[in-house]
LOGUTOR-544161 format. One record per atom (N, C-alpha, C): z, y, x. Coordinates in pm, whole numbers, plus 50000, padded with zeros to 5 digits. Each point is the difference from the previous one (the first is absolute). Layout:
<rs>
ZYX ...
</rs>
This chain:
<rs>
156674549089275 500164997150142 500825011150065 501244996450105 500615011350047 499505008650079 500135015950024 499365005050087 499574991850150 501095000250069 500094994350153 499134985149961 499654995549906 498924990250006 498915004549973 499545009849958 499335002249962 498945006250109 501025010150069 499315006350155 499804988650076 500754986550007 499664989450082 498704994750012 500064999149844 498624996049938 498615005450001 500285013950025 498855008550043 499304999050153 501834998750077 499975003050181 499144984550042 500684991749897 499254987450090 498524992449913 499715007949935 498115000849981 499235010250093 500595004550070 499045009850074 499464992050131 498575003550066 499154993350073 500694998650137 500555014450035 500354999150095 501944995650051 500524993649930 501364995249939 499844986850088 499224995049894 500144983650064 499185002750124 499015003350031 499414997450139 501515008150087 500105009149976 501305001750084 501284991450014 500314995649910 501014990749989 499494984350116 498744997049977 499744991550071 499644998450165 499475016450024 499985000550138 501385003450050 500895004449940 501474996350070 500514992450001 499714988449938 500464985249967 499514993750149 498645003350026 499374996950083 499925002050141 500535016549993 500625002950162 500974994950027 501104999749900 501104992750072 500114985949974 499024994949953 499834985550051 499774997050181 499205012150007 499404995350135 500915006250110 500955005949928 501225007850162 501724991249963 499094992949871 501544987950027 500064985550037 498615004650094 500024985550066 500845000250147 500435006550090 500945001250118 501304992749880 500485007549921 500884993449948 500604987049961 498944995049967 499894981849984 499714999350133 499765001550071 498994992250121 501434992050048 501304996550036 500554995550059 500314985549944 499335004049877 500424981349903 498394994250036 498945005350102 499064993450040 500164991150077 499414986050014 500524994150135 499055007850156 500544998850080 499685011050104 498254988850068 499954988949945 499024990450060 498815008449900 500094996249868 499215004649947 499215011649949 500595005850070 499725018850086 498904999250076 500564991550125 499455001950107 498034995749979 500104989649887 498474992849972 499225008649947 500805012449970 498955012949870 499785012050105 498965000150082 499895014250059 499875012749928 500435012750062 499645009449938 498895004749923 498704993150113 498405003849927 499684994449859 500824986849978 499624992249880 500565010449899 500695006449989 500575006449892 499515012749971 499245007350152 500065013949966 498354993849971 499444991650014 498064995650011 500205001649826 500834994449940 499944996249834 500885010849933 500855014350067 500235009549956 498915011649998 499454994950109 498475012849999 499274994249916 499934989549947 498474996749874 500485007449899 501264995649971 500935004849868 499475014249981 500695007950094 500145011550004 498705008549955 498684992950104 498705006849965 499774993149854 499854989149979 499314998149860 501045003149887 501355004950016 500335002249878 499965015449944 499275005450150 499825015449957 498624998449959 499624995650002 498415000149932 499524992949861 501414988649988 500474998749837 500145005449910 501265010850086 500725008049902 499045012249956 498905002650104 499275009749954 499394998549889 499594986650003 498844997749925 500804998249885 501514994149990 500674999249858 499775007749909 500635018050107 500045008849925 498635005949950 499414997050052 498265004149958 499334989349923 500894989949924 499084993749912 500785003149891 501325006049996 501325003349926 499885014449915 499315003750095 499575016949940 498374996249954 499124996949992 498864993249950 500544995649859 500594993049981 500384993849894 500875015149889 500665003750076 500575011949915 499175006249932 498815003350097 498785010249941 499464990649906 499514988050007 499204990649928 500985003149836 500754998850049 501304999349888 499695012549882 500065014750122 500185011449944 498765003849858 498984994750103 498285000649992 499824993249871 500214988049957 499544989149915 500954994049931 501365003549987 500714998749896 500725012049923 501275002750078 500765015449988 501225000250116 499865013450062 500635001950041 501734999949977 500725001749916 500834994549933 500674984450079 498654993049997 500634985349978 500064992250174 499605018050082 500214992750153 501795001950078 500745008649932 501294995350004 500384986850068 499464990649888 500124987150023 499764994150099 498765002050037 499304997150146 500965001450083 500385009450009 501175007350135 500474992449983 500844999049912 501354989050029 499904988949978 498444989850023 499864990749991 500674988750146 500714994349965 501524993950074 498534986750152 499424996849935 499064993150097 499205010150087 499685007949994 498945011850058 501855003450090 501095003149958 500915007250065 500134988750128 500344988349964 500554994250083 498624996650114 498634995349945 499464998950067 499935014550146 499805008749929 500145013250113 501195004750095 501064991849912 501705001150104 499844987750082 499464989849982 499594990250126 499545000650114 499005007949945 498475004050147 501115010250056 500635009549899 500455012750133 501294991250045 500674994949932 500924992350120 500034994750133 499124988449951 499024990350095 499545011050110 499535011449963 499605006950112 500605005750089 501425007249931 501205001050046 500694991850089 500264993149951 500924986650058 498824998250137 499194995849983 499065000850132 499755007750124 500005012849949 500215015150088 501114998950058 501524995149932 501135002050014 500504989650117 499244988049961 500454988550137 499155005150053 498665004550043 499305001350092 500775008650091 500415015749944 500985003950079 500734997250088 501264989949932 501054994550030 499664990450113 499054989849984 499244996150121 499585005550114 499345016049999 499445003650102 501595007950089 500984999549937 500925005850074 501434989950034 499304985550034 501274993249984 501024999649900 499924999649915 500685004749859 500804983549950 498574990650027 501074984149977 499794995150130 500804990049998 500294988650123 498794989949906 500334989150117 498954990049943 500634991249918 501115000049953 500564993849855 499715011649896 500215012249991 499365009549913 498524998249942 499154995150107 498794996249978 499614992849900 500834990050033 499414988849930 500865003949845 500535006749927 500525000449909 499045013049948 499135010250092 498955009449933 498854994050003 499654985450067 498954989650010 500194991149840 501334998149962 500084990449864 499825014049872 500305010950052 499885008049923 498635003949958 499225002150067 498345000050009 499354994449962 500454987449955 499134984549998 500605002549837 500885002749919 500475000249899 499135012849962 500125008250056 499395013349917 498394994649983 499384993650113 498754997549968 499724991949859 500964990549954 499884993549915 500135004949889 500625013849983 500315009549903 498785013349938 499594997350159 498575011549983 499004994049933 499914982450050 498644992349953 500734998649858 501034995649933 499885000449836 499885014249935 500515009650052 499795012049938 498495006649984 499044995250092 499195005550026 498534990549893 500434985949999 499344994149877 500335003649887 501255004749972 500505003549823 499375014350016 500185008250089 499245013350030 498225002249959 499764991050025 498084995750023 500064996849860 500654991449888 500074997849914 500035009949901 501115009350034 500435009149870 499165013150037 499594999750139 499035017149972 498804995749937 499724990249959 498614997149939 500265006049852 501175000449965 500275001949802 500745014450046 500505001850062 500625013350021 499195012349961 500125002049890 499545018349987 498574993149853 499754986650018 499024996749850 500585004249864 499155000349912 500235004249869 501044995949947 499274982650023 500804986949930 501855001650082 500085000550145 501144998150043 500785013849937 499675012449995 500725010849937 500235000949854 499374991649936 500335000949852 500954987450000 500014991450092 501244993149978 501215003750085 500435007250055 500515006750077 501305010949885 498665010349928 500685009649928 500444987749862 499274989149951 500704991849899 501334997850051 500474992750145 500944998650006 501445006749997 499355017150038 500855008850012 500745003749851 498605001249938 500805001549873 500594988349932 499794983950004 500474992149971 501865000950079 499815003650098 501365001650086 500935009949908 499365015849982 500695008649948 500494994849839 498954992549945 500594992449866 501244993450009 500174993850118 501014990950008 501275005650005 499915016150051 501355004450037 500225009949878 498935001349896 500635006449894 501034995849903 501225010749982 501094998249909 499594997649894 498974999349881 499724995649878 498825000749975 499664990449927 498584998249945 499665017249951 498375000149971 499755010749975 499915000549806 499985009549968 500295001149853 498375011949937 500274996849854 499235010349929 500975012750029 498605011849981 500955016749970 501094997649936 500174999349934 501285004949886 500774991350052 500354991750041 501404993850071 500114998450115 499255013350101 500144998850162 500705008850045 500945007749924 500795011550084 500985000849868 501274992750093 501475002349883 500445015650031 501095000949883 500235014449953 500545006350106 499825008750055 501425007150106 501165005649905 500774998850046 501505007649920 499475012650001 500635010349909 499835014549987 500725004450142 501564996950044 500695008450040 499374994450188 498864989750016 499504999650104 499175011850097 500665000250108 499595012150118 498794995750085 498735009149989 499034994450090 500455000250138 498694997250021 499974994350158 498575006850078 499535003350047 498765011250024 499704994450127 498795000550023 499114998950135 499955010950077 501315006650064 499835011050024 499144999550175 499065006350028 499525002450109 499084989350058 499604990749906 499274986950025 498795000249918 498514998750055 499734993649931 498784987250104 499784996749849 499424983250059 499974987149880 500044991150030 500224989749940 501524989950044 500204997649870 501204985950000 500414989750088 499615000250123 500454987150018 500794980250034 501195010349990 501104994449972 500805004349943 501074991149913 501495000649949 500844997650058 501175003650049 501064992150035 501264994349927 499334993849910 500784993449903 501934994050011 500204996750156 500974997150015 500785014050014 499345013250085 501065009649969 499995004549872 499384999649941 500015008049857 500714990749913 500254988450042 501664992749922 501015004650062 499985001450157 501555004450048 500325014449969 499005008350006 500195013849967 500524999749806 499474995949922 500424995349872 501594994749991 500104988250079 501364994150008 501245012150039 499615008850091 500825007350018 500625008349903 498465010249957 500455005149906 500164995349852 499994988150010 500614992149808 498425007749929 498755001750053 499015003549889 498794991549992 499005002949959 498754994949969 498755010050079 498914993150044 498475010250077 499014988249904 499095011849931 498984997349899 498775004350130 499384991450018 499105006250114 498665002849933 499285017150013 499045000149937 498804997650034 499934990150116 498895005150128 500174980650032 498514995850052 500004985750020 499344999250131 500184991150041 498914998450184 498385003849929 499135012350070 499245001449969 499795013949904 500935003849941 500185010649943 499855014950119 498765009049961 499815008050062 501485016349963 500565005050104 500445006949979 500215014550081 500235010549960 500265013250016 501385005249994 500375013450045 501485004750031 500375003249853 499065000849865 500485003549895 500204985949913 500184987550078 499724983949894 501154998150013 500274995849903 501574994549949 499784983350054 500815001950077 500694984050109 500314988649881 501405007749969 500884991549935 500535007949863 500654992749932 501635007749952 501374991850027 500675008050020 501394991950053 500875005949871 500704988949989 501114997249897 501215002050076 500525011250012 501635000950058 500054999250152 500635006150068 499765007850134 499905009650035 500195005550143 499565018350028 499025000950086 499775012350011 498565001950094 500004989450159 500924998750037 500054989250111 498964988849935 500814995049899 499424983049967 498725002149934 499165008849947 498595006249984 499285001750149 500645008350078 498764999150099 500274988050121 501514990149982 499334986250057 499224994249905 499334998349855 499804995149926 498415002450024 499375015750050 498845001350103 499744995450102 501125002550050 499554991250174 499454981949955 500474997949884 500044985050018 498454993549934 499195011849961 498955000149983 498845002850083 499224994250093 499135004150119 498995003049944 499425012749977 498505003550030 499245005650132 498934991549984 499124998550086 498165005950015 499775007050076 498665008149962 499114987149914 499984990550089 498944988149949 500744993249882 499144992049932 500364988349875 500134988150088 500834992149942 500464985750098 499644992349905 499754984950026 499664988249979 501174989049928 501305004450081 501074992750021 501004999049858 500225010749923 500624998649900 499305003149873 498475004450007 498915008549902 498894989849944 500414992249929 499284990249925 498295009849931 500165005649950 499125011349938 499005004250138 500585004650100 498895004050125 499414985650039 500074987749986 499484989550040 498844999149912 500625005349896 498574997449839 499065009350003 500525013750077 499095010950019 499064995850105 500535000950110 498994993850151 499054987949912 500704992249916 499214990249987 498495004049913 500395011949916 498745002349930 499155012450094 500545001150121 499555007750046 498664995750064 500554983250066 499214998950092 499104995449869 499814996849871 498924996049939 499015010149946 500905014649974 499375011850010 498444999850120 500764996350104 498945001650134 498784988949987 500674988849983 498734990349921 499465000749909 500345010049903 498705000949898 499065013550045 500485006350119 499565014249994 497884991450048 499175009149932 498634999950054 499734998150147 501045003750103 499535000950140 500244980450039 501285001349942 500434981350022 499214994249911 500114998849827 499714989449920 500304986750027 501264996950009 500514987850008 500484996949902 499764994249880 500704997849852 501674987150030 498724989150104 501194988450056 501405009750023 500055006150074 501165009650092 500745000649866 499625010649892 500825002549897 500504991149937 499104983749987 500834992049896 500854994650059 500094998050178 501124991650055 501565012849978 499275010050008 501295011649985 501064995749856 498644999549900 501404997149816 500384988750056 499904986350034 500444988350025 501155003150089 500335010150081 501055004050116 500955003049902 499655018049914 500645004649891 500454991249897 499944986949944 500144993849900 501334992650069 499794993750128 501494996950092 501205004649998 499475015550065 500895010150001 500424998149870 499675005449912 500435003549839 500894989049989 499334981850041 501174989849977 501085003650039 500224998250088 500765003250117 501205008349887 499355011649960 501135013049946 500144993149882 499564992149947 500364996149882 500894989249983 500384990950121 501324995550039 501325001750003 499595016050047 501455006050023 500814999449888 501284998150010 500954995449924 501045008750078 501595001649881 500855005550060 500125018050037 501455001550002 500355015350016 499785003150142 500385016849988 500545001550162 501164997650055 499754998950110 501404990250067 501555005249944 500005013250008 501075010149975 500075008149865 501154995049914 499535006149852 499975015849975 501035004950158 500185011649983 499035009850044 498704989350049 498865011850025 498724993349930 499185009349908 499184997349861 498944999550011 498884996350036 498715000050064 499235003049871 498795009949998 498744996449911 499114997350038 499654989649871 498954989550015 498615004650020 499194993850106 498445001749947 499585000249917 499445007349944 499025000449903 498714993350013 499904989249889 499104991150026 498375004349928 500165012449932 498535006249967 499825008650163 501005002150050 499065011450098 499574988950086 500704989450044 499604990750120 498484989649919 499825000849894 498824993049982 499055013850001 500215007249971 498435012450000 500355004050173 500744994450070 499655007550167 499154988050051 500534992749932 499534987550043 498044993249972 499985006149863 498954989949918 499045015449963 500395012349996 499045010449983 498935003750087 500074998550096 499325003750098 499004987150061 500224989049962 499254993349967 498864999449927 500604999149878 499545003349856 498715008650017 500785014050051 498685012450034 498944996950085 500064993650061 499324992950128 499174993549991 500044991449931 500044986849994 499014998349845 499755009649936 499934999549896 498454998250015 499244998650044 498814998250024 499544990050070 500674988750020 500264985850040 500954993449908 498704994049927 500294989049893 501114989650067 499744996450110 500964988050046 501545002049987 500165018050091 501075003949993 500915006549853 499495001949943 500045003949885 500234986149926 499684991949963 500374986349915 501264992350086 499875001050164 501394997250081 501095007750002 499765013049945 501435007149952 500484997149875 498915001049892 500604993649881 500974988750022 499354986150063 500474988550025 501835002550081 499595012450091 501335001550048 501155003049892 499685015549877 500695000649963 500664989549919 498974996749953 500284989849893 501434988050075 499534993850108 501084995350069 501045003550028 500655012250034 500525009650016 500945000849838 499465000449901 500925002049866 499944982349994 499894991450011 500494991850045 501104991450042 499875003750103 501385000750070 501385010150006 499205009249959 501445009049915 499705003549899 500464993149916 499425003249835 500595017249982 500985006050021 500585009849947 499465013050094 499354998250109 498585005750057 498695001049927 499394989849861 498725000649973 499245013849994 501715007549921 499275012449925 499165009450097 500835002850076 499935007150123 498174996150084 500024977350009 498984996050033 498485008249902 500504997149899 499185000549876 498835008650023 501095010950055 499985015349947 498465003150119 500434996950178 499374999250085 498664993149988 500014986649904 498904994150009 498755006749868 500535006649899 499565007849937 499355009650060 500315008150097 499825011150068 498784994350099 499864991250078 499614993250073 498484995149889 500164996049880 499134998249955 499325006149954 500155015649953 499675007949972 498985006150125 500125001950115 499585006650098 499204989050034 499994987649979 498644989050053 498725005849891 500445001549874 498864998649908 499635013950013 500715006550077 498765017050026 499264996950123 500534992550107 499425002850111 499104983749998 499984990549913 499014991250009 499084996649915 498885005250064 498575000049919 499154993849978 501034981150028 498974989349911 501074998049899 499424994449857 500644996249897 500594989450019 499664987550070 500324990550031 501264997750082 499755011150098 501495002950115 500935005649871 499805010249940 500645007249883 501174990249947 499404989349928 500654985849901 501244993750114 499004997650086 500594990950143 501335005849997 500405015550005 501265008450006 500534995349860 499465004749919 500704996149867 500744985249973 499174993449992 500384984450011 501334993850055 499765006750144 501475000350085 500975009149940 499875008349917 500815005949940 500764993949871 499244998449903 500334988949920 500204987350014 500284998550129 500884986550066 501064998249985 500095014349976 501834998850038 500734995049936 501364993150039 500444990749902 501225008249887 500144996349875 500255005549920 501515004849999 
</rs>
């Protein structure tokens, strides 16, 4: 994704973006009514008194400040609910949940726009053809407040639940699957050779995490100089001023440190291009459901059923990176099943249910990518191993085994 999209992409998930964007939409709705007013007919002016408009701008005004309060106070409730009983990690999402945004850029509009003709009213501001065009305007916004405010009543009920955040972070990482340049691979064929006579590339003065490429400059910067960028670093990759970026194939120190700039790190881990942080959050929040204070076993098995998606999902991917002249390495598909399926495993290992539903996962899982099993194999081994220490009926014991020797050959 290019930089300048990328900051776009950041600027317009933020809470206070769209509610801003919408209460200026909204003031100057209501100070560009003198403007039209002359294509009013001057009769149908005269039938709309002033009181009718400012009587149904003062309801607006009071009840949408007592909306918006309550928005934001069922909005931050849910964050904590979020923080509290799943992982903090996975309230990101929340924020930039696009229904919670718009619902809250409505109310402050609506309230706006209300304040704003009320004004304009108390100082002669329209004629009585103006009126009647901040009178059709009113009557429309009301109709806008009453649907927003049922889909509103609707979605704060799931807003900040277990169930709505584990499908939430599935999708994120199902999203970030979609935008990966190549399927993920075993060790030994996830990082092609760099040339010898290749010049690093250093994190100088940064650190943080990965989270973006800018794939399109790092072809034009390439094109220029007639070379090749082996990138050693993936969305999600934690780094320091001593981590090697890249190596560049041919070029001078110019086309190396645009070859940095075109790499964004960021204090936080992102969602957006980090297939692997979707699988992490995801075993995170099952971490929290197996812990003794929760004991929710359900929580953890809807989590592998999320992870087994995701994994589809990456196991789709097909195809290079866009640009031959810049070299991406591949995920590694042993580290993304042990971030994924270990911490489970450990967890979990004292719940027979969960424990025979991970088997079942891996097993599915080599499956659908046969050239993944080993990797699966390897996890569900491990996984089985840690049930039969931590479960102390014989019967649960087999139950693990059984599902183990399921697996198909």
């Amino acid at each position: 994704m290019s930089r300048w999209r990328w900051v776009w992409r950041l600027l317009s998930r933020r809470l206070w973006f769209r509610a801003a964007a919408f209460s200026v939409a909204a003031a100057l709705l209501a100070l560009i009514a003198p403007v039209v007013a002359p294509l009013i007919p001057y009769t149908l002016g005269a039938k709309i008194g002033a009181d009718a408009v400012d009587n149904i701008l003062g309801i607006i005004a009071s009840s949408m400040l007592a909306v918006t309060t309550f928005s934001l106070t069922a909005m931050v409730s849910a964050y904590g609910a979020a923080t509290s009983n799943v992982t903090p990690r996975a309230v990101a999402l929340l924020v930039e949940d696009s229904t919670s945004q718009n619902a809250l850029s409505t109310f402050l509009g609506a309230f706006l726009f209300a304040i704003v003709g009320i004004c304009a009213l108390s100082t002669g501001f329209y004629g009585e053809q103006g009126r009647v065009l901040l009178f059709a305007g009113s009557i429309a916004l009301i109709v806008v407040i009453v649907v927003t405010l049922l889909r509103w009543i609707q979605h704060i009920a799931l807003l900040g639940r277990v169930h709505d955040t584990i499908t939430r972070v599935e999708r994120a990482g199902i999203s970030a699957a979609e935008r990966m340049q190549h399927r993920p691979r075993i060790s030994g064929l996830a990082v092609a050779p760099v040339p010898a006579e290749a010049e690093p590339v250093r994190c100088t003065g940064r650190i943080g995490y990965v989270t973006n490429i800018d794939v399109g400059e790092l072809g034009e910067v390439m094109g220029d100089c007639g070379g090749t960028v082996h990138l050693a670093v993936l969305p999600g990759s934690f780094v320091d001023p001593g981590r090697v970026l890249a190596w560049v194939v041919g070029g001078d120190e110019e086309v190396r440190t645009r070859v940095a700039d075109s790499i964004t790190v960021e204090r936080d881990r992102s969602f957006d291009h980090d297939p692997r942080f979707g699988l992490i959050v995801l075993s995170e929040i099952a971490s929290r459901a197996l812990s003794p204070a929760v004991n929710d076993p359900g929580t953890a098995i809807a989590v592998l059923g999320a992870q087994l998606r995701v994994f589809d999902k990456m196991a789709q991917v097909e195809g290079q990176p866009a640009d031959d002249r810049v070299v991406f390495p591949a995920l590694e598909i042993e580290k993304l099943v042990v971030d994924a399926c270990r911490p489970i495993g450990r967890d979990g290992a004292g719940h027979v249910e969960v424990a025979v539903k991970l088997q079942k996962m891996l097993a599915a899982l080599a499956g659908i990518a046969p050239d993944w099993a080993a990797a699966a194999r390897h996890a569900a081994e491990d996984a089985k191993a840690r049930a039969r220490t931590a479960l102390t009926v014989e019967e649960e014991r087999l139950a693990v085994a059984r599902a183990f020797e399921d697996w198909p050959d």
